[in-house]
N, C-alpha and C positions, 0 to 999 in steps of 0.2 A: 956702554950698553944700558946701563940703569939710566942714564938722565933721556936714550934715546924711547925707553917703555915710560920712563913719566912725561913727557912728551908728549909720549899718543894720548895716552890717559888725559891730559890734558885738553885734546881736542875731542875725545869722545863726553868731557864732560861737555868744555863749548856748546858742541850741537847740540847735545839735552837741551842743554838753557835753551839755544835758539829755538828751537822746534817747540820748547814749551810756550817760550813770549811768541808764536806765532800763531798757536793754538786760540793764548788768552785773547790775542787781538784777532783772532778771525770769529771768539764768541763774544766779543764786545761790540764790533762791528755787527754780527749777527742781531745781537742787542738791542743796536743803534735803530737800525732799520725798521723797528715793530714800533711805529707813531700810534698812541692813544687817542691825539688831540685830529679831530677831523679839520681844524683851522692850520695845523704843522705840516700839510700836506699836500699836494696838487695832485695827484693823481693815486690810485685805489691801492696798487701795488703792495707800496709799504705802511700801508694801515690794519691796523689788528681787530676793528671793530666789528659793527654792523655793515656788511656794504649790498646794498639794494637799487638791482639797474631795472629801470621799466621800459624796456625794450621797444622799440621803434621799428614794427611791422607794417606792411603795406595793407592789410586787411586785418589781422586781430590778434590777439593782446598774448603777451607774456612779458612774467616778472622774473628776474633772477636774482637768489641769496645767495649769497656767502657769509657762513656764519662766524662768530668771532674763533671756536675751535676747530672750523676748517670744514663744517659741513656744506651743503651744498642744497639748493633748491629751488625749482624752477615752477612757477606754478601760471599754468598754463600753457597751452603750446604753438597759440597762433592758428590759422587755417594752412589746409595741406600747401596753396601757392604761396605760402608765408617761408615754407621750410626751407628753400636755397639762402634768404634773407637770415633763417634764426640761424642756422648751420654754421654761418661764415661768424658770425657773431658770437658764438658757445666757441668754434674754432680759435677765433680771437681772445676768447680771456683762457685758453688752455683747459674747456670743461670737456674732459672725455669720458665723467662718471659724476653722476648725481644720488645725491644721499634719497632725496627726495622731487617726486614728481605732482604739483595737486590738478587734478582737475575740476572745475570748481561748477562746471554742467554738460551738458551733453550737446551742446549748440558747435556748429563747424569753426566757428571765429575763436573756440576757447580748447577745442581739444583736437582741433583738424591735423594736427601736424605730430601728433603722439607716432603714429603708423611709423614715421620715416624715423625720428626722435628715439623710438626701442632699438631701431637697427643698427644707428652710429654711434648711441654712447650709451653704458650703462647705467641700466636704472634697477637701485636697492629695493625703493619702495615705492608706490603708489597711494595717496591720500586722496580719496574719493568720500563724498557728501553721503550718507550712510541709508538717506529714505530716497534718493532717486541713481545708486547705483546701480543697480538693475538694467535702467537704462542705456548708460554708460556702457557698462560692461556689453550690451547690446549693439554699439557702436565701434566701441574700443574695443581692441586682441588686445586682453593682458595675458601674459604669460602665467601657467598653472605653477610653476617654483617662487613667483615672483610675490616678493612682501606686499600685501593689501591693506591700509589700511585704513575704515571707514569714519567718520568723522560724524559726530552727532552733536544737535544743540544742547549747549550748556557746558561741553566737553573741553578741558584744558590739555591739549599734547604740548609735553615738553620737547622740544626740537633741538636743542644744544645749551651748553652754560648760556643762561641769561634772557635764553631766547624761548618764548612760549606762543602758541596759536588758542584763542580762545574764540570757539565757534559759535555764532551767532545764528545763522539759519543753513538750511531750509531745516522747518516745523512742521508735525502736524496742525491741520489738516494741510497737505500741499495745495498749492494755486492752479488752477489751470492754465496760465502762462507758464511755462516751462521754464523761461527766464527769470521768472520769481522765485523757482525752488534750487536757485543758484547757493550755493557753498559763499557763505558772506562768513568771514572770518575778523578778529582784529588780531594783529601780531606785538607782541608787546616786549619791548628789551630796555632793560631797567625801569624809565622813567619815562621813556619815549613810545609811544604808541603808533601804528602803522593800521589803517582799516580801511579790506579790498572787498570793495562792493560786488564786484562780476557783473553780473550782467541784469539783478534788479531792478525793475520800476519802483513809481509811488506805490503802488499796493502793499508792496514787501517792506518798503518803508517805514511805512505806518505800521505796520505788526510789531516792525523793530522797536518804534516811537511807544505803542504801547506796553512790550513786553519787558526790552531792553534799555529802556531811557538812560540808564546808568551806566552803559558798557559800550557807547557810543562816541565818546569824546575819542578824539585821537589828533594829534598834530599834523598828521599827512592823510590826506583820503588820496585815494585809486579811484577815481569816480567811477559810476557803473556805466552800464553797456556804452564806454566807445563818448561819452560825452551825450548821451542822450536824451531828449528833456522829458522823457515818460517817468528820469527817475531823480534825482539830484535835488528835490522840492525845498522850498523857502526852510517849513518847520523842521527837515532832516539837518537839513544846512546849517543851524540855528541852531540845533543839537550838538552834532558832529563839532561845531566850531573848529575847522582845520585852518593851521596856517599855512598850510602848502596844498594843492591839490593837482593833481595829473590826471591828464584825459590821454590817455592809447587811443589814434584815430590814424590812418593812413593818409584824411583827408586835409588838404594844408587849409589857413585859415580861409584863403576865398575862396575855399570847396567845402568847405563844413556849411551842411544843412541848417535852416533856421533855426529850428530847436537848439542843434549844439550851439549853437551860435548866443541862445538864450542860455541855456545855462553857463556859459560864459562870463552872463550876464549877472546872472544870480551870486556866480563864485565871488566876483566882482562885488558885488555888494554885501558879504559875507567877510570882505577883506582876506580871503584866501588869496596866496601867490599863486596863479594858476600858470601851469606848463601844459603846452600840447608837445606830443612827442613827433608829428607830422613836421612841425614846423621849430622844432627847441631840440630834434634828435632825442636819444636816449637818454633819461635823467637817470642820474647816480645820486645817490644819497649816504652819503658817510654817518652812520652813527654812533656813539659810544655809551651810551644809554642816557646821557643828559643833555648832550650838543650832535647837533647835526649840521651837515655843510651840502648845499646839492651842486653836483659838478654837472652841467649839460657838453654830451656829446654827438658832435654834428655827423650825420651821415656822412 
């Protein structure tokens, strides 16, 4: 009887062990999985970093974050005939809650799709431009429980480790183009810098050029409205010095208007890597705050 109790005793230690060397290899594996290096990787999944997709809508523009400690942010929302297109696409990377939503003006091409966007996935907080929310809120139902939060120049919000929005406009006096007193932001994580213009022309520009000469540099620009040549000018361009730049445009290259077509032109000569997302799909950007890698996805 005694050799048949040390016996069990002997299996019940076994499975310990095993269960424990099963434990340490499914948090090794776990481990394994979390890629620092944006060049170690093909695809977003198992990357820990910055990852920033600028969405490829049929009419107007949204960007989506995922921050390196797992926040979420979506800034913009497209036009309302955008929303079947954004829907399947938030669908696809499994976003049913966002930390953050920015609206960055009150134009249809940049907030049109919020309506549908409150109703299928949750949204924490709202980040609206602080001197033309009024507006906004005029166009957009936001929810009275729902976090607001308004954004003013000069303003640093911290968004998660690593990751900060530092706002740039809209100022007093506002413009009376309405696309001038657009939410111009740059986003900055570690060493890499991100700056989304919205929907600006030269005039806002230039404010930028006088006021902010120094908070303009960034590696990737979001060009403004859609690739349009009222705003992207030689002396911003020159400033800015991006080595990547995105133009959000529905229209493929032999349907873009002259204009786009000229700042094209310009990025070009600027030695920025330009993507349109009509015709390069949705670009992703892996970053880790010293290297970035851009993955393009085809529709």
């Amino acid at each position: 009887m005694l050799w048949k109790k040390a016996w069990r005793w002997w299996i019940v230690v076994l499975c310990a062990i095993f269960l424990c060397a099963c434990s340490i290899d499914s948090h090794l594996l776990e481990a394994a999985v979390k890629i620092e290096d944006p060049f170690e990787t093909e695809t977003e999944q198992d990357f820990s970093g910055l990852i920033i997709t600028y969405l490829a809508l049929p009419h107007g523009e949204s960007t989506l974050l995922r921050m390196p400690g797992g926040k979420t942010m979506l800034i913009d929302t497209g036009t309302a005939e955008d929303w079947p297109v954004l829907s399947t696409r938030l669908a696809e990377l499994k976003i049913t809650r966002l930390d953050y939503v920015v609206l960055t003006n009150d134009q249809p091409e940049y907030m049109g799709g919020y309506a549908s966007l409150s109703q299928q996935v949750l949204v924490d907080a709202v980040i609206l431009p602080k001197l033309i929310s009024p507006s906004i809120r005029h166009v957009v139902l936001l929810r009275p429980n729902q976090k607001q939060m308004e954004a003013e120049q000069g303003q640093v919000l911290t968004l998660d480790q690593e990751i900060s929005m530092e706002v740039l406009l809209p100022d007093e006096p506002l413009f009376l183009s309405p696309q001038n007193n657009s939410l111009v932001f740059r986003l900055m994580h570690g060493q890499l810098r991100f700056l989304f213009m919205s929907a600006v022309n030269e005039k806002a520009e230039e404010r930028l050029l006088e006021q902010k000469n120094d908070k303009l540099k960034a590696e990737v620009l979001k060009v403004a409205g859609q690739g349009s040549n009222q705003g992207s000018s030689p002396p911003f361009l020159t400033q800015v010095d991006p080595q990547v730049a995105i133009i959000q445009t529905g229209r493929s290259r032999d349907q873009m208007k002259e204009g786009q077509t000229e700042v094209m032109e310009r990025l070009g000569e600027s030695w920025a890597e330009t993507y349109v997302t009509s015709h390069d799909g949705s670009i992703t950007i892996l970053s880790n705050g010293k290297e970035y890698r851009i993955l393009k996805q085809k529709n």
